[in-house]
C-alpha positions as YAML, in Angstrom:
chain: A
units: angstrom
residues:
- id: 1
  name: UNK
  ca: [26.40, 32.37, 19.51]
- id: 2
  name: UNK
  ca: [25.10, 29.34, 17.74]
- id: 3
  name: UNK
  ca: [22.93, 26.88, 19.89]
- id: 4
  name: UNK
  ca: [24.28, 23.17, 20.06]
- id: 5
  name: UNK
  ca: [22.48, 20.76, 18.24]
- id: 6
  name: UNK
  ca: [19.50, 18.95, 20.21]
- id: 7
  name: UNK
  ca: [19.75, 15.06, 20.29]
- id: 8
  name: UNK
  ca: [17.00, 12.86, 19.34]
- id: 9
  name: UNK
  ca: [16.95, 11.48, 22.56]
- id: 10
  name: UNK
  ca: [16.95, 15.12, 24.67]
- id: 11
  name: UNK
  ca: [13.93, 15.58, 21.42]
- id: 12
  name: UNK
  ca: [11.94, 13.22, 22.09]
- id: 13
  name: UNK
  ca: [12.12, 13.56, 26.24]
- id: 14
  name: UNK
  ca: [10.50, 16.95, 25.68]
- id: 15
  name: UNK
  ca: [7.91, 16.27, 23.89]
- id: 16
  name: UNK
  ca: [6.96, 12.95, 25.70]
- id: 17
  name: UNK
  ca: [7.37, 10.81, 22.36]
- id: 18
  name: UNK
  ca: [9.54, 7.29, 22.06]
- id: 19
  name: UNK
  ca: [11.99, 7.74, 19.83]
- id: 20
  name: UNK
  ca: [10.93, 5.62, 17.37]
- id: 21
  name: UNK
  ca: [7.64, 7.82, 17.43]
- id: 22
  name: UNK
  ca: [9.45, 10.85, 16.32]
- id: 23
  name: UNK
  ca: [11.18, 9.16, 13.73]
- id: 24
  name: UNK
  ca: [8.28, 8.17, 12.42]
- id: 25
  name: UNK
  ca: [6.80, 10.95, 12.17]
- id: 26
  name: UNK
  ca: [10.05, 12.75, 10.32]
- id: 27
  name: UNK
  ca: [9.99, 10.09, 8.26]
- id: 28
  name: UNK
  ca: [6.34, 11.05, 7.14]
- id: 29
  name: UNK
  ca: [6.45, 14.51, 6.93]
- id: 30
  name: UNK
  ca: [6.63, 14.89, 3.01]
- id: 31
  name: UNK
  ca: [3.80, 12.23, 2.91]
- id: 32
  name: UNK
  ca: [1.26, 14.85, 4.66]
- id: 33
  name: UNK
  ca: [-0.03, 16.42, 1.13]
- id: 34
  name: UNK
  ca: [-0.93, 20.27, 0.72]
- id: 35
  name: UNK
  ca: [-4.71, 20.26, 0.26]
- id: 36
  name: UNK
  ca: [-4.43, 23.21, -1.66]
- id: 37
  name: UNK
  ca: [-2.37, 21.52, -4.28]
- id: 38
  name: UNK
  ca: [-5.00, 21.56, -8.11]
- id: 39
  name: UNK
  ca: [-2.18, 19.05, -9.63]
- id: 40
  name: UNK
  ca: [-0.10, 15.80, -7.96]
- id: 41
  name: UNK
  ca: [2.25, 14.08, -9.01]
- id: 42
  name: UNK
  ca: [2.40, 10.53, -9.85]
- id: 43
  name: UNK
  ca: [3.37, 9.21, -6.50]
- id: 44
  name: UNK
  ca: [1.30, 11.74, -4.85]
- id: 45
  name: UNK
  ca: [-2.22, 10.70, -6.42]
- id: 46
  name: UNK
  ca: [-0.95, 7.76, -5.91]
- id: 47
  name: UNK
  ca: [-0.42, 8.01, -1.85]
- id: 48
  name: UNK
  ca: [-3.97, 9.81, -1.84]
- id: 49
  name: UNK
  ca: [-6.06, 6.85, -3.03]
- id: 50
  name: UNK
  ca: [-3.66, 4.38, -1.54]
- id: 51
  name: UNK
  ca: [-2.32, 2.94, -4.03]
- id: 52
  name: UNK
  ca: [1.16, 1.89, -5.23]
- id: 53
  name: UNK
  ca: [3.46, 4.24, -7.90]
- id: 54
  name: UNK
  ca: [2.85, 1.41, -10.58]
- id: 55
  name: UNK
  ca: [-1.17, 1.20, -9.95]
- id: 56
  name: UNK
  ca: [-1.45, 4.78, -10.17]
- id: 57
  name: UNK
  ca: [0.98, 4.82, -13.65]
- id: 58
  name: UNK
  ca: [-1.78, 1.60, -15.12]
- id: 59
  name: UNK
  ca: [-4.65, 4.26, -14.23]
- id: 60
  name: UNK
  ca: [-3.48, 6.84, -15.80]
- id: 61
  name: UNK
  ca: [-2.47, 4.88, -19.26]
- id: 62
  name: UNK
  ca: [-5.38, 3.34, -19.11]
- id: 63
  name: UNK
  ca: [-7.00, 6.67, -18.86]
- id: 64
  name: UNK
  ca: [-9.18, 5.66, -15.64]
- id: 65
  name: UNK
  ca: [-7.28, 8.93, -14.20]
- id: 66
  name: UNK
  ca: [-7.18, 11.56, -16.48]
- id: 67
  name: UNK
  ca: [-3.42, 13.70, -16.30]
- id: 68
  name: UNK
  ca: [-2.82, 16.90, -18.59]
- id: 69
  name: UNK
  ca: [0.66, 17.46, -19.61]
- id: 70
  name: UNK
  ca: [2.41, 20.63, -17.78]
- id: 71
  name: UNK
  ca: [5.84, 20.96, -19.97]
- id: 72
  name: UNK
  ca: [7.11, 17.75, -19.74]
- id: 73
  name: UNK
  ca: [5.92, 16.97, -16.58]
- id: 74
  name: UNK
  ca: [2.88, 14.51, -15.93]
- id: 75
  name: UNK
  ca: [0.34, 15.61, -13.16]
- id: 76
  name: UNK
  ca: [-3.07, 14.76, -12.32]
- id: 77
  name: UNK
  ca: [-5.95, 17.08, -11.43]
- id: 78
  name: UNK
  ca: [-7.23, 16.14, -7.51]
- id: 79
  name: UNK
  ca: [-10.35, 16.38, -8.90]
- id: 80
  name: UNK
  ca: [-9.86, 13.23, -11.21]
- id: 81
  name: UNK
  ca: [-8.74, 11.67, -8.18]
- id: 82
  name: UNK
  ca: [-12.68, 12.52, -6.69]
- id: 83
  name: UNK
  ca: [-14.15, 11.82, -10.05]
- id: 84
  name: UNK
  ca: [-12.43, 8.13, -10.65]
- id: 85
  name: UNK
  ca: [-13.84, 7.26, -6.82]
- id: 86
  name: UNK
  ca: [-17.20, 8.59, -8.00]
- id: 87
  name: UNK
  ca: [-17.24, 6.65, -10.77]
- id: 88
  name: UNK
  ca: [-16.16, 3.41, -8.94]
- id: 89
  name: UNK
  ca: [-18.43, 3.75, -6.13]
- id: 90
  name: UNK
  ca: [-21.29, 4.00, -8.81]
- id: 91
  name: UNK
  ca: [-20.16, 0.69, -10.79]
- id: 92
  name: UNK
  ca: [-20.00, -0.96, -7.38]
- id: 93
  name: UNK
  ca: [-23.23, 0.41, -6.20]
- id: 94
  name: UNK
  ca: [-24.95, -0.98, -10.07]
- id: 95
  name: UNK
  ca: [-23.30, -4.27, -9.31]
- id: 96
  name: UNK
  ca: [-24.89, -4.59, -6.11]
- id: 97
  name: UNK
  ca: [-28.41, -3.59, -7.00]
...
């Protein structure tokens, strides 16, 4: 026999969350990234350095972010994500000495 379906309000009672807490956090469940993950998309590179979709798309064109081709999909290595902070913390850190 099927179970009825468990309000948001009964939800959120038992486990001690507002509301609005909960639906927060359903709201950000695609945003918490697989760490395991070698290639992101656009938007998810893009959520990892904080950034918005259209910075991260300048990046890459400009080739600040390097992005290999996987069919006809676009995706960017995590490690050029490490290696374009690298490099900016190093231009910042020769501008300030």
């Amino acid at each position: 026999m099927p179970q009825p379906a468990l309000s948001l309000a009964r939800l959120s009672e038992a486990l001690g969350l507002p509301e609005q807490s909960l639906l927060a956090l359903v709201a950000n469940c695609d945003a918490a990234a697989d760490p395991t993950r070698v290639a992101l998309t656009v938007e998810e590179a893009a959520r990892r350095l904080g950034v918005g979709r259209t910075t991260m798309y300048g990046l890459v064109s400009s080739g600040e972010v390097s992005s290999v081709m996987i069919g006809r999909l676009r995706r960017i290595p995590a490690q050029a994500l490490s290696d374009y902070i690298a490099d900016r913390a190093g231009a910042t850190v020769a501008l300030v000495a």
